[in-house]
C-alpha positions as CSV (number, residue, x, y, z in Angstrom):
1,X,21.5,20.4,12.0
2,X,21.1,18.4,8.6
3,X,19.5,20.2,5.5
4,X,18.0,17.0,4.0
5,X,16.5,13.8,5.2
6,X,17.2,10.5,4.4
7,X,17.7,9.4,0.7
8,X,14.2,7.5,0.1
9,X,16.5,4.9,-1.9
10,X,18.8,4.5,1.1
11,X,15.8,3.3,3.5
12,X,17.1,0.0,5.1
13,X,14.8,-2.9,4.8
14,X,13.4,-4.8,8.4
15,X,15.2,-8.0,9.2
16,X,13.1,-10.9,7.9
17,X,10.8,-8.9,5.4
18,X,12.7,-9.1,2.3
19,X,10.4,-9.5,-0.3
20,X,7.6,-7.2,1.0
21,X,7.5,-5.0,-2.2
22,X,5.4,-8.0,-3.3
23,X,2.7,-6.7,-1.4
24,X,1.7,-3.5,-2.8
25,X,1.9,-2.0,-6.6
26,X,5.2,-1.9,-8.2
27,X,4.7,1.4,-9.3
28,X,4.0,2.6,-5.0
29,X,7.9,1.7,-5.2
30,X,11.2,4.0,-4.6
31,X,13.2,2.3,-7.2
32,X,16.8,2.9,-9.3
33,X,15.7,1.4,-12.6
34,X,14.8,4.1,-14.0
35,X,17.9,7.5,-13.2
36,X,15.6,10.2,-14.2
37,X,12.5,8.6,-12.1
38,X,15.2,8.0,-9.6
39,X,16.2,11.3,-9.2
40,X,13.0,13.2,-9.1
41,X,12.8,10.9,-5.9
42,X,15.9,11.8,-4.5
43,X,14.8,15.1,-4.7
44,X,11.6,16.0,-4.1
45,X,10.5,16.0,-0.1
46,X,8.1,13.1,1.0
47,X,6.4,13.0,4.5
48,X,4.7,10.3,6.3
49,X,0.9,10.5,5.9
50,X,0.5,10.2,9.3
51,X,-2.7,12.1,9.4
52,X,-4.5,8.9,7.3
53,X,-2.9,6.4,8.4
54,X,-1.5,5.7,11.7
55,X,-0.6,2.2,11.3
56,X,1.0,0.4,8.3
57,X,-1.3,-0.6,5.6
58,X,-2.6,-4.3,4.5
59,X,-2.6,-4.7,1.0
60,X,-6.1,-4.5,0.3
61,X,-6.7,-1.5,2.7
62,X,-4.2,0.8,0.1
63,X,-7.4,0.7,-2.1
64,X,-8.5,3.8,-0.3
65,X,-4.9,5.6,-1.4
66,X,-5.0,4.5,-4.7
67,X,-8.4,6.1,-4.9
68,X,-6.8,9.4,-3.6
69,X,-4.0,9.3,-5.4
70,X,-5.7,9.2,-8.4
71,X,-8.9,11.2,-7.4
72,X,-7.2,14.4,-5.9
73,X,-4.3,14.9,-8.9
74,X,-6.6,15.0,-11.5
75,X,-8.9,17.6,-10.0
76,X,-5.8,19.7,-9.6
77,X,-3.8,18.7,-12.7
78,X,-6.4,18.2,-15.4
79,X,-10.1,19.4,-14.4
80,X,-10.0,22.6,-12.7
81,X,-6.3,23.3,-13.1
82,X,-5.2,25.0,-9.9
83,X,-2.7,27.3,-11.0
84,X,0.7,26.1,-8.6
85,X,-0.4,22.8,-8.2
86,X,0.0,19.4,-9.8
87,X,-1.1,16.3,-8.0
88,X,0.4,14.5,-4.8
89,X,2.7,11.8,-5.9
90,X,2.9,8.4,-3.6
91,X,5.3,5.9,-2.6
92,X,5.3,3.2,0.4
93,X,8.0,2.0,2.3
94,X,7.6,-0.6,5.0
95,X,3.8,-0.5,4.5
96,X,3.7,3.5,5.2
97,X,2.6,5.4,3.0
98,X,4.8,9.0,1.7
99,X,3.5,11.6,-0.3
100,X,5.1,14.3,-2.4
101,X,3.5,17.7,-3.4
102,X,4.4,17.9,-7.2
103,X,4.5,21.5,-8.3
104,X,4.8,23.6,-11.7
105,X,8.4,24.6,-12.1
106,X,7.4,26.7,-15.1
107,X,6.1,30.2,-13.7
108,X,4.8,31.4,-17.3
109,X,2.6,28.1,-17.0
110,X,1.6,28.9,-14.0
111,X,0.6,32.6,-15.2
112,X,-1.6,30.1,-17.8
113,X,-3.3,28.3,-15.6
114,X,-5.2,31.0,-13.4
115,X,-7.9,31.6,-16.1
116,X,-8.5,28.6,-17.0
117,X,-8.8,27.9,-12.9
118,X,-11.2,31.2,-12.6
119,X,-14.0,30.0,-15.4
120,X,-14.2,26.3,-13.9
121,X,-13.9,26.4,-10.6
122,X,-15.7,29.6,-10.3
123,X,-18.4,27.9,-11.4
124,X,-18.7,25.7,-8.7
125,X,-18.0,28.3,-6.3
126,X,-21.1,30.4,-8.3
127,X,-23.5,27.2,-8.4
128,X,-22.3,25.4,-5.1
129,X,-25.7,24.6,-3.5
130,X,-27.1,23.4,-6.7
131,X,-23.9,21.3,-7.7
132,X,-23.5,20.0,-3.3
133,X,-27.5,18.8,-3.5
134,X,-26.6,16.9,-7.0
135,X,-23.6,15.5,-5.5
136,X,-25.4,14.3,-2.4
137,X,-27.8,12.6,-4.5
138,X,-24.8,10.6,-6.7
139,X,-23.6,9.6,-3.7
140,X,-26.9,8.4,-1.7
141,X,-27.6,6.6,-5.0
142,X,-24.4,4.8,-5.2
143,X,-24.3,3.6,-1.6
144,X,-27.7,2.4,-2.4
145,X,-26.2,0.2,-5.0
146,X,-23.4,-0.5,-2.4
147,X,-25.9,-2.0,-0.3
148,X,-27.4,-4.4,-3.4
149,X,-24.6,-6.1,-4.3
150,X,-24.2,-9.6,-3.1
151,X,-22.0,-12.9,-3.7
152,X,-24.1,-15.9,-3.5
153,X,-22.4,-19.6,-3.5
154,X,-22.1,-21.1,-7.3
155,X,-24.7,-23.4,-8.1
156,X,-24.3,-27.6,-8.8
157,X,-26.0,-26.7,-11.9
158,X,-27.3,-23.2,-13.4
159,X,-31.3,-22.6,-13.2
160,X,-33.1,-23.4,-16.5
161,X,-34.0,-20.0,-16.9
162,X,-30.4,-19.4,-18.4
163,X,-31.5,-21.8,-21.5
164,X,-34.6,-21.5,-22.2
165,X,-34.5,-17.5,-21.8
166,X,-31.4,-17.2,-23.8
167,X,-30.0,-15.1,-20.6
168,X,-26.1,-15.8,-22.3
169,X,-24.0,-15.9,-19.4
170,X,-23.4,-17.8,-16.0
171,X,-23.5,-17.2,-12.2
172,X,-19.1,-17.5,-12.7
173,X,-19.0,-14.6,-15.1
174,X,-21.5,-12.8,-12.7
175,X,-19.8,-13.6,-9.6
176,X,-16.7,-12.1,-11.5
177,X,-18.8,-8.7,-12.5
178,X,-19.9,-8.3,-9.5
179,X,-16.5,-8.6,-7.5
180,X,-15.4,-6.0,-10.6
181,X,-18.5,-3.7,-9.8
182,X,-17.4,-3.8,-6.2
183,X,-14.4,-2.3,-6.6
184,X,-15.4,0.4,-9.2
185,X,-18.1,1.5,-7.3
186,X,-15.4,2.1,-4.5
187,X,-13.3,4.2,-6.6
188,X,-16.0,5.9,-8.2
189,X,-17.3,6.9,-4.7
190,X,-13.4,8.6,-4.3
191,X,-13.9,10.4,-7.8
192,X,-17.2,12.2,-5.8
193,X,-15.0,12.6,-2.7
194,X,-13.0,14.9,-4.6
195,X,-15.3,16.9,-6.7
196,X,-15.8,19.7,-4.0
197,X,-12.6,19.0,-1.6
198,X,-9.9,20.6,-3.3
199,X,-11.9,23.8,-4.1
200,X,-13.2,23.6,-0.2
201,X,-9.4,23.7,0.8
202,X,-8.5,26.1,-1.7
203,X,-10.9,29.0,-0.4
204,X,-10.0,28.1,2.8
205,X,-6.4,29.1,1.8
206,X,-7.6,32.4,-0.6
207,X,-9.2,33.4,2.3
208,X,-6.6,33.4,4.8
209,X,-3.6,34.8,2.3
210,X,-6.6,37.5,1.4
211,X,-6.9,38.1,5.2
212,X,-3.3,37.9,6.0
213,X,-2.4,40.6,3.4
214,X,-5.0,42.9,5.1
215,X,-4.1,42.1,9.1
216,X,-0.5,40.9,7.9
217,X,0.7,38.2,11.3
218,X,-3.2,37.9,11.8
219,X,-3.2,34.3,13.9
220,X,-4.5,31.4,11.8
221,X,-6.3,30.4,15.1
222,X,-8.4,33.4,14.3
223,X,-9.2,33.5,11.1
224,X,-10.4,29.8,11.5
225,X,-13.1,31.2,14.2
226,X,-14.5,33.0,11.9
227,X,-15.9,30.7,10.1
228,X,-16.9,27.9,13.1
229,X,-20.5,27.6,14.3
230,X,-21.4,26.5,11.1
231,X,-23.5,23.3,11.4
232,X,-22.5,20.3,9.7
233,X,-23.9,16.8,8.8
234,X,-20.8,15.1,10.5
235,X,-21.6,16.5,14.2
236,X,-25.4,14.4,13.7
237,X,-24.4,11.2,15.0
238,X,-23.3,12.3,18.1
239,X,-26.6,14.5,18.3
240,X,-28.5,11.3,17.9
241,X,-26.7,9.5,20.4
242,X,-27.5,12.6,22.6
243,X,-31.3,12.5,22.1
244,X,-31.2,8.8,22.3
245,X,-29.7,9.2,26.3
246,X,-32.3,12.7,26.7
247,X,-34.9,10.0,25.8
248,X,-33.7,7.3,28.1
249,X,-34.0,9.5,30.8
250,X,-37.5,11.0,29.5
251,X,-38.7,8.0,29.5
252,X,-37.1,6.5,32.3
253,X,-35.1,3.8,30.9
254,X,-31.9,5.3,31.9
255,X,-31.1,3.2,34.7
256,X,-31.5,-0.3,32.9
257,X,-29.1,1.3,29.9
258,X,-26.3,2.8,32.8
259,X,-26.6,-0.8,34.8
260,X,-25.3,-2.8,31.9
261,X,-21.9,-3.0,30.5
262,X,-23.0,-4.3,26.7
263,X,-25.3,-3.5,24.0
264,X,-27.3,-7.0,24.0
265,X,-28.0,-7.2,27.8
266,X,-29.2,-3.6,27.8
267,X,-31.3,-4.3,24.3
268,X,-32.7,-7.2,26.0
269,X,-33.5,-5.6,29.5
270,X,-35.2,-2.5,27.8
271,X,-37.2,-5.4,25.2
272,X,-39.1,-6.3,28.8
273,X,-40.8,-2.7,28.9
274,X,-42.9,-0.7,27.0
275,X,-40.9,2.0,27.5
276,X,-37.7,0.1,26.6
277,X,-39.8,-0.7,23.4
278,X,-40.3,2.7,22.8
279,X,-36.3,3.5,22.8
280,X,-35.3,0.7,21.0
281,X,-37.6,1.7,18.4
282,X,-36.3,5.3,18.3
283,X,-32.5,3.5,18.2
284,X,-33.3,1.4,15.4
285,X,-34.9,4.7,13.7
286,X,-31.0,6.5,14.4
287,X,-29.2,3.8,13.6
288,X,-29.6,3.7,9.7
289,X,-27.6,5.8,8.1
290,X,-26.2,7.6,11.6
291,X,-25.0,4.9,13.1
292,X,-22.6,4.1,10.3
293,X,-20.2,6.1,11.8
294,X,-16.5,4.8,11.9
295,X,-14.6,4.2,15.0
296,X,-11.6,5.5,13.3
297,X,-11.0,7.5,10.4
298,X,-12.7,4.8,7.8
299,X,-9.4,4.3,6.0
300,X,-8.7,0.6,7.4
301,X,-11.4,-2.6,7.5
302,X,-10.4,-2.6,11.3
303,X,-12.1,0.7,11.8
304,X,-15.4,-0.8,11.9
305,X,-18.7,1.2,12.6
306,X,-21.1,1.9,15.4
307,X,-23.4,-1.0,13.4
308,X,-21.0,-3.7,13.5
309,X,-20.5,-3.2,17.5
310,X,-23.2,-1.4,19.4
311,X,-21.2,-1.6,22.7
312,X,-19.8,1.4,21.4
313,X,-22.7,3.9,20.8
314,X,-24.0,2.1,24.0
315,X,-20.9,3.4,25.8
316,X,-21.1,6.6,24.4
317,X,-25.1,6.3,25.4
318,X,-24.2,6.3,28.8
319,X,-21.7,8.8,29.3
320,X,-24.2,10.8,27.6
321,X,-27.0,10.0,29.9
322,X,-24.5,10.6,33.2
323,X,-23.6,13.9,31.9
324,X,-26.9,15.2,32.0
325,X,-28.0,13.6,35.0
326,X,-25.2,15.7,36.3
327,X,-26.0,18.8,35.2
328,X,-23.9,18.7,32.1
329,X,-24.0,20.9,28.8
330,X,-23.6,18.3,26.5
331,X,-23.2,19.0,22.4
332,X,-21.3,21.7,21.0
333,X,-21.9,25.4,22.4
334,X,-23.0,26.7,18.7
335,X,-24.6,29.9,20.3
336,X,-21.2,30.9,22.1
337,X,-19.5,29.8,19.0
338,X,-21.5,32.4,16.9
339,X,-21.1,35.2,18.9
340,X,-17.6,34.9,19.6
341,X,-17.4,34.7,15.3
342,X,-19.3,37.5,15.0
343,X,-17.6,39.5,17.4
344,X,-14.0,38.7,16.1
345,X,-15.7,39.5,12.2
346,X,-16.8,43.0,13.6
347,X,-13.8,43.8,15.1
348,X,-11.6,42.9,12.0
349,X,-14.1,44.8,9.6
350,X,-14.0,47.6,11.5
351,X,-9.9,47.7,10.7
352,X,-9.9,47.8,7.4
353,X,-9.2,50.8,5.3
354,X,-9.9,50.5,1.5
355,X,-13.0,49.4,-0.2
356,X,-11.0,47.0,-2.1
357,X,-9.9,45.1,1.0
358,X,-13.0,45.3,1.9
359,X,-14.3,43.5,-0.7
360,X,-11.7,41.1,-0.7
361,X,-12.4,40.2,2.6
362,X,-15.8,40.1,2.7
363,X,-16.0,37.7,-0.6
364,X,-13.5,35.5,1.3
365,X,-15.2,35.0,3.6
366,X,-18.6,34.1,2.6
367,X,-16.7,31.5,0.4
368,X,-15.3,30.3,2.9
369,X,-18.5,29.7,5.1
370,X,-20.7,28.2,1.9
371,X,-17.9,25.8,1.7
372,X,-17.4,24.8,5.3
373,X,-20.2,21.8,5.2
374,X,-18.6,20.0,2.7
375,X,-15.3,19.9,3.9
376,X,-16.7,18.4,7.1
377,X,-19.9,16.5,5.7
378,X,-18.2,14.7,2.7
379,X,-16.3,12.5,5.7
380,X,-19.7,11.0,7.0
381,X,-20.8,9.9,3.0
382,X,-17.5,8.7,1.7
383,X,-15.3,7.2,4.5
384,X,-18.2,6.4,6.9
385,X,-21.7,5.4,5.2
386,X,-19.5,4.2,2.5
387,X,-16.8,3.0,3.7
388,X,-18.6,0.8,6.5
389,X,-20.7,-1.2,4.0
390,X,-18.0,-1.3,1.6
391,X,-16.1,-3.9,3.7
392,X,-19.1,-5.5,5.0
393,X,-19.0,-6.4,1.2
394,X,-15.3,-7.5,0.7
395,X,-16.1,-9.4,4.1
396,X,-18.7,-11.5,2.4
397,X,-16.0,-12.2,-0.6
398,X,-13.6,-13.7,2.5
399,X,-16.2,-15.8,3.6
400,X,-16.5,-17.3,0.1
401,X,-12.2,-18.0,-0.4
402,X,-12.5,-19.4,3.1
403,X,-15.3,-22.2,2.2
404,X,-13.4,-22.5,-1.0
405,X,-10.1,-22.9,1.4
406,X,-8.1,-20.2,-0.4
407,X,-7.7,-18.5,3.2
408,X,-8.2,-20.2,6.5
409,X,-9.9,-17.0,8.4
410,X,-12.8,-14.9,6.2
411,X,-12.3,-12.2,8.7
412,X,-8.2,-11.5,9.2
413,X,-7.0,-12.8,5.9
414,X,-8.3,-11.1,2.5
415,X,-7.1,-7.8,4.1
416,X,-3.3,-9.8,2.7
417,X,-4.2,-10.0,-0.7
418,X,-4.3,-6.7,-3.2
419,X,-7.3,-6.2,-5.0
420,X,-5.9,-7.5,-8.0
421,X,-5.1,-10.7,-5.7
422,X,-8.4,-11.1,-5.2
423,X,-10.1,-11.4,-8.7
424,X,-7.5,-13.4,-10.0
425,X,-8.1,-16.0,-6.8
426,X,-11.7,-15.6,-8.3
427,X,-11.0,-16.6,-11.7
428,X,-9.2,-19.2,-9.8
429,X,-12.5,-20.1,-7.8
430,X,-14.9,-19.8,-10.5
431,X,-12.7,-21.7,-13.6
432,X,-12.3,-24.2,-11.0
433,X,-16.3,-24.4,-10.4
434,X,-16.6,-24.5,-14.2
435,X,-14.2,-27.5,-15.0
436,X,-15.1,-29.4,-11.8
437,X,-10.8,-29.6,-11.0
438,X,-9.4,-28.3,-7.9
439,X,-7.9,-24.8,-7.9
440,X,-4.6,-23.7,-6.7
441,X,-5.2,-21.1,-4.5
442,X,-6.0,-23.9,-1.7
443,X,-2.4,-24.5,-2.0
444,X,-1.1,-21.2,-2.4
445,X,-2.6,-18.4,-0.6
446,X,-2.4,-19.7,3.1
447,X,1.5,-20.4,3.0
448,X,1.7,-16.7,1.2
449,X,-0.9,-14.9,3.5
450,X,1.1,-16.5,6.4
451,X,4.4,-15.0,5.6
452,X,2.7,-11.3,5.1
453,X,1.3,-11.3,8.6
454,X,4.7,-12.3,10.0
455,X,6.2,-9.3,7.6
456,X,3.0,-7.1,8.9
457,X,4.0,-7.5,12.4
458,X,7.2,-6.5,11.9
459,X,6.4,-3.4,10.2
460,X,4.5,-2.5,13.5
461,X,7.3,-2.3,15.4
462,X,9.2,0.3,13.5
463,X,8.8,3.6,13.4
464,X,8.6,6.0,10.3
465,X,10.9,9.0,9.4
466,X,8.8,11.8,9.2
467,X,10.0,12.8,6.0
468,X,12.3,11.3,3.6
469,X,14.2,13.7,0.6
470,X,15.0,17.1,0.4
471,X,13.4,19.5,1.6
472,X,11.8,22.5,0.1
473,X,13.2,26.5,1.5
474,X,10.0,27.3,1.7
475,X,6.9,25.5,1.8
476,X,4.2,26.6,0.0
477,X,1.7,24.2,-1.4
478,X,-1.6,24.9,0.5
479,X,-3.1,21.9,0.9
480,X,0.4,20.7,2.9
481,X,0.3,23.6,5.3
482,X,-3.5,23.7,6.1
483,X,-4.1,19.9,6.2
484,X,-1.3,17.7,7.1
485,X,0.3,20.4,9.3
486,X,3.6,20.9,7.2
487,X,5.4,24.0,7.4
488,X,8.7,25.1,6.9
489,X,9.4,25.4,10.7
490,X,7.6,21.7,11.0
491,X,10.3,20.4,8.7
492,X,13.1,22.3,10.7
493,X,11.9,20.7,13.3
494,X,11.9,17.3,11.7
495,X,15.4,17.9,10.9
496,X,16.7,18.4,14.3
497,X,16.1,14.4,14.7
498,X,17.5,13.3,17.9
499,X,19.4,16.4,19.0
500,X,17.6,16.1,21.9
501,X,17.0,13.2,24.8
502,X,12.8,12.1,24.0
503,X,12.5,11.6,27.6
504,X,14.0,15.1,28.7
505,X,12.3,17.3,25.8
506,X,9.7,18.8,27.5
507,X,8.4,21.4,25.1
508,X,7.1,20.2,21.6
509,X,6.2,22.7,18.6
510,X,2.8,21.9,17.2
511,X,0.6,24.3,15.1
512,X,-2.5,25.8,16.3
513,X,-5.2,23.7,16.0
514,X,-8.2,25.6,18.0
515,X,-7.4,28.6,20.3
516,X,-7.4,28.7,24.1
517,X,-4.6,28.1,26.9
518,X,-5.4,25.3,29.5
519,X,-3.7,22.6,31.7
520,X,-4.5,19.2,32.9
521,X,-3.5,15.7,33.0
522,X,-3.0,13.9,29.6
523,X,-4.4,11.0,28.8
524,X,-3.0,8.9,26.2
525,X,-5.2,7.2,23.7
526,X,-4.8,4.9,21.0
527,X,-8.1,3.9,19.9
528,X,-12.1,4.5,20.9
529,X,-12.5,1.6,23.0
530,X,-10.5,3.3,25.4
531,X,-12.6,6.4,25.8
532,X,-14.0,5.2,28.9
533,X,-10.4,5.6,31.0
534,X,-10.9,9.2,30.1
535,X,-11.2,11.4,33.4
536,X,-13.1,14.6,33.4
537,X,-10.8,17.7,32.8
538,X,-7.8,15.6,31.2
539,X,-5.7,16.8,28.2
540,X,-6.6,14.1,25.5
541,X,-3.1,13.3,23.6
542,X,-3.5,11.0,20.0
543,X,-2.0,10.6,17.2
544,X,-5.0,11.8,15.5
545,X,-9.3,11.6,16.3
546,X,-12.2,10.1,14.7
547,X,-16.1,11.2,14.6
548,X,-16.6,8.8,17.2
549,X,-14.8,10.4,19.9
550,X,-17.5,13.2,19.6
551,X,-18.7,12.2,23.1
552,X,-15.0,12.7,24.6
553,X,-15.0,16.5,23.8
554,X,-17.6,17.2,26.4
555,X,-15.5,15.9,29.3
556,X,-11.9,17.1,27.8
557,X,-10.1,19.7,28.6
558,X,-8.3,20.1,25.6
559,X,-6.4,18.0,23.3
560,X,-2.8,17.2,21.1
561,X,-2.3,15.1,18.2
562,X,0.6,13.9,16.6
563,X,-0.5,14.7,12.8
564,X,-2.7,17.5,10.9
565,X,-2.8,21.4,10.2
566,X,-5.0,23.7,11.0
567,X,-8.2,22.4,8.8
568,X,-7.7,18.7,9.5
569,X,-10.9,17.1,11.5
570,X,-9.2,17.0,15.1
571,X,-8.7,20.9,15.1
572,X,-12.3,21.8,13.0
573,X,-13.8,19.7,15.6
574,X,-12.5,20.9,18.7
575,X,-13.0,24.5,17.2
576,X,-16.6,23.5,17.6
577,X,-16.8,22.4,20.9
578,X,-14.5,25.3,22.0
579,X,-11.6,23.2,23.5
580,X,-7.7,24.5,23.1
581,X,-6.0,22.2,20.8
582,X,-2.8,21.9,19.2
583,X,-2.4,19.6,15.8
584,X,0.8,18.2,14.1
585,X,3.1,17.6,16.8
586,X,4.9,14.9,15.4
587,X,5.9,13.1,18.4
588,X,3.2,14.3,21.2
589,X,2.2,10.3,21.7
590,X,5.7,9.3,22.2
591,X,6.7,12.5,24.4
592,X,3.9,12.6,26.9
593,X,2.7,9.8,29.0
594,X,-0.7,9.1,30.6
595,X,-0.8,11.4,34.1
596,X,1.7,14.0,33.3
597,X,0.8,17.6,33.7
598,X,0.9,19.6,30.2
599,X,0.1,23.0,29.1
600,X,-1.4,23.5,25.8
601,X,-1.6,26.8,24.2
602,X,-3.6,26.4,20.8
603,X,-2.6,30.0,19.6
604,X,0.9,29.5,19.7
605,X,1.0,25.7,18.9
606,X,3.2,24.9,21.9
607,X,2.7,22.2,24.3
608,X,4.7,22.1,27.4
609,X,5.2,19.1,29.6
610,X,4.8,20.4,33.5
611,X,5.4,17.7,35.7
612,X,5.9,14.0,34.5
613,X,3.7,11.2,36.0
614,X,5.6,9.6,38.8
C-alpha cells in the first residue's frame, strides 16, 4: 500500500485545458516558483472538499471559498486563538478545490495559546444568547441591504439634480460602488458566518474527548444523541411546507394541488376558489424568508432556491399532502428523539465515578446543547436567505454586460468571469458610457468565456484524488475529523487506491453518521429534482444532501453519502429524523447503483452491498 499520495505539483493537466490557471487566483495555485512555498505543499496533506463542492467550480462561484478561506483562519489564527490550530490553507486543481489543515509545530506556542483561547472564547461561550440574538440581528440587517441594492441602466444624460445640488459624482461611479458594495457585503456576511462556527465545532469536539476520557471507546454515534432533539431554525422550512399541505387538506384544496404537475397551473386552479385564495395567501405569508431555501448547499449560482422555482416546494407540497392522507407521521419525531437522549444521558451519568468527571461532563454537555442551534441555523442566514438573493443580484449585473454585449447569455455566462473580471468589464462599461467610444469587452469576453465552458466541461469529466500530499500518522485537527469525515483510517483507506476491482468491492468504510442498522434498495441521487423517483423504504445514496431534501427523510429508510463526518448536515439531519446513516464514504455514488440491496449500519460506519441490481 503507498504511504503518500500524489505530489500536488505532479497533477497532470486535462487534454485541451492548458491555460486554465487563468481562471482562478494565482495565489489558489500549486506552483514551483517559490522552493520553500513549494515544499510546504509537497508536504502537507490536502483532501478534496468534496463535502462543499461536488462539482468543479466557475470562477465567480470560488467567491464563497475565498470568503471561507479567509473567514475561518482568522477566527482560529488571530481572534480567538485556538490553541493547535492555524487556519485551513487552499489550493485548486482542475476547478476542485483542496484544503490543508495548517497546524502549530511549536508545542511551547501551543502551551501559549490556551489562555489566551480560555478568556475570549470563554466569553462567548459565557454570553452566547446575548452575542447569537446580536448576531442574528447583523445579519437580518445586512440581507436587508442585500435586498436594496440595484443596477439601473446609465442615463443619455445625468438628472439636473447632480448640478444644481452639487451631489459630486455620477450614476458610472455609483454603478461601480454599488457592484463594490455587492461584493463586500458578500464577504462580510462570511466574516458573520464564522463568528460562532469554529467555537460551535470546538465544543462539539471538547465534549466528545471530555466524554471519551470518561467512557474511553464510547461510540461517536452516541455521544452525538445526546445532544439531538434540539430544535433548530433550519428544520422550519420544511415545517412550513408541512402546514401548507395540513392546510390544503383542511381546507380542502388538496386535490386541485395533487392533480397538477407545476406550481403555476396549481396557483392558478386554487386563484378560482376562495378556499384556494385562502392558501395561496398563507403561501405567500411562508414564502418570505422560508422559502429562500437552497436546493443544494448554496455554494454554487445553480443551486437556486424554492423562490426562483416553486415546482419544487409544490413537489414537496404534495408528497407532503399524500403522506398524511395515508396515515403518515410526517416531520421529525422530536418527542422519541428526547427521550431516547435522555435515556442514553441517564444511563451514562449514572457510570461515572468522580465528581470531577462529573463536572466535566456535565459542563460539556450543556455547551454542547447551547451551541447546537447555531451550528445548524447559521446555514439557513448565510448560504440560503443570503446566498439566494445574493445571485439574484450578480444575475441583474449579467443582464447589464449582455445588453452591453460583453456576454451573449445574462444567465450562463458571468458565472466565467472572477469577480475581479467583473468590475474591471465595468470600468470597461461605464468609461465607455462616459466617453461615448465602444468598449472592448464586446470583443473580448465572448471568445474568452467560450473557451472556459469548453475547459469547464472537461473538468466534469474527471474525477478528483481524494487527497493529494503526505499524509499525516495521525490525524488530529478537529474540525477534519468531525466535519469533513477525515480520519486516519479514512486516509488508509484512500491510500489503498485501486487495490480492489470498483465493481466487485462490495463493502465500503464510512463513519457513523446517525445510528441504527437497516436494509433496502438504494436509490441513487444526484440533485432534488429527482426526489420524486424516490420509493418508499429505499436507502438514499448521495454524494452529499441539502435542506431541501427535508421531505425525502420521511419516506427513507436510511441514507449514505460520499463526503462529511459526523457533525456535517446529512448526518445532524438524519439524527433528527431517526434514520441510520453513514457519511464520508468516499466512493458510495460510484460503488452502488440504483436497485441494489445494501446494508447500512450507522454505528459502525459500514455499508455492505447485498445483491446488485440485475
Amino acid at each position: 500500500m503507498a504511504k503518500t499520495f500524489m505530489d500536488p505539483h505532479d497533477v497532470p493537466t486535462i487534454s485541451g485545458t492548458e491555460g486554465w490557471e487563468r481562471m482562478y487566483p494565482y495565489q489558489y495555485q500549486f506552483s514551483m516558483e517559490d522552493p520553500a512555498r513549494a515544499k510546504f505543499e509537497s508536504d502537507q496533506i490536502w483532501y478534496y472538499d468534496g463535502l462543499h463542492y461536488p462539482e468543479p467550480h466557475y470562477p465567480f462561484d470560488l467567491i464563497w471559498d475565498e470568503a471561507w478561506f479567509l473567514a475561518l483562519s482568522q477566527y482560529n489564527s488571530r481572534i480567538f486563538m485556538v490553541p493547535p490550530a492555524m487556519g485551513i490553507d487552499h489550493r485548486i486543481v482542475n476547478g476542485y478545490v483542496y484544503i490543508s489543515p495548517v497546524g502549530i509545530p511549536d508545542p511551547n506556542e501551543v502551551g501559549k495559546r490556551v489562555p489566551l483561547f480560555m478568556e475570549r472564547a470563554g466569553y462567548y461561550y459565557q454570553n452566547w444568547d446575548t452575542l447569537f440574538g446580536k448576531w442574528k440581528k447583523k445579519v437580518t440587517t445586512l440581507i436587508e441591504q442585500l435586498e436594496a441594492v440595484s443596477f439601473p441602466d446609465l442615463p443619455e444624460m445625468e438628472e439636473t439634480s447632480v448640478v444644481f445640488e452639487g451631489k459630486g459624482f455620477s450614476s458610472g461611479y455609483e454603478f461601480l460602488k454599488r457592484y463594490d458594495d455587492l461584493i463586500n457585503m458578500g464577504l462580510l456576511n462570511w466574516q458573520y458566518h464564522f463568528e460562532f462556527l469554529n467555537l460551535g465545532y470546538a465544543a462539539y469536539v471538547t465534549f466528545i474527548n471530555t466524554t471519551n476520557q470518561i467512557f474511553p471507546g464510547i461510540p461517536i454515534s452516541t455521544l452525538t444523541k445526546m445532544v439531538s432533539g434540539i430544535d433548530v431554525i433550519m428544520y422550519r422550512p420544511d415545517a412550513e411546507l408541512i402546514r401548507l399541505a395540513r392546510l390544503a387538506i383542511d381546507v380542502g384544496v388538496d386535490d386541485l394541488i395533487l392533480k397538477t404537475s407545476k406550481a403555476r397551473e396549481a396557483m392558478d386552479e386554487l386563484a378560482k376558489h376562495p378556499a384556494g385564495k385562502e392558501w395561496l395567501a398563507e403561501m405567500e405569508k411562508a414564502r418570505y424568508p422560508w422559502f429562500y431555501i437552497s436546493t443544494g448547499t448554496g455554494w454554487y449560482h445553480t443551486h437556486i432556491s424554492w423562490n426562483d422555482n416553486l415546482d419544487i416546494p409544490f413537489d414537496s407540497i404534495r408528497m407532503h399532502i399524500k403522506s398524511i392522507k395515508e396515515g403518515k407521521d410526517v416531520g421529525r419525531p422530536t418527542e422519541n428523539l428526547i427521550k431516547e437522549r435522555d435515556r442514553i444521558v441517564d444511563e451514562y451519568r449514572k457510570l461515572i465515578k468522580t465528581d470531577e468527571d462529573r463536572e466535566a461532563f456535565e459542563q460539556g454537555l450543556a455547551v454542547s446543547r447551547t451551541v447546537f442551534p447555531y451550528v445548524e441555523d447559521h446555514l439557513f442566514y448565510i448560504e440560503h436567505w443570503f446566498h439566494s438573493i445574493f445571485w439574484a443580484k450578480i444575475r441583474q449585473i449579467g443582464s447589464v454586460l449582455q445588453n452591453a454585449g460583453f456576454i451573449e447569455n445574462a444567465d450562463t455566462d458571468i458565472w466565467f468571469m472572477k469577480r475581479d473580471e467583473i468590475k474591471q468589464a465595468l470600468w470597461d462599461y461605464v468609461t465607455a458610457w462616459a466617453t461615448g467610444v465602444k468598449p472592448r469587452g464586446p470583443s473580448y469576453w465572448p471568445k474568452e468565456i467560450a473557451w472556459r465552458k469548453e475547459t469547464y466541461e472537461k473538468f466534469r469529466g474527471w474525477k478528483p484524488p481524494p487527497a493529494l500530499g503526505v499524509p499525516p500518522d495521525v490525524v488530529t485537527e478537529p474540525f477534519t475529523i468531525v466535519l469533513w469525515g477525515v480520519t486516519t483510517d479514512v486516509l488508509s483507506e484512500w491510500l489503498k487506491g485501486g487495490e480492489e476491482g470498483e465493481g466487485e468491492q462490495n463493502t465500503i468504510q464510512g463513519s457513523p453518521g446517525s445510528s441504527g442498522i437497516v436494509e433496502g434498495r438504494a436509490r441513487v441521487l444526484k440533485n432534488v429534482q429527482e426526489l420524486s423517483d424516490l420509493q418508499e423504504g429505499e436507502i438514499l445514496v448521495a454524494t452529499t444532501t441539502s435542506p431541501s431534501w427535508a421531505p425525502a427523510f420521511v419516506k427513507i429508510g436510511g441514507a449514505v453519502t460520499d463526503v462529511g463526518g459526523p457533525m456535517c448536515h446529512a448526518a445532524i439531519v438524519c439524527r433528527e429524523y431517526g434514520l441510520p446513516t453513514v457519511v464520508g464514504t468516499g466512493k458510495a455514488t460510484h460503488l452502488i447503483k440504483t436497485g441494489d440491496l445494501i446494508k447500512i449500519d450507522g454505528d459502525s460506519g459500514l455499508v455492505t452491498i447485498l445483491e446488485r441490481a440485475k
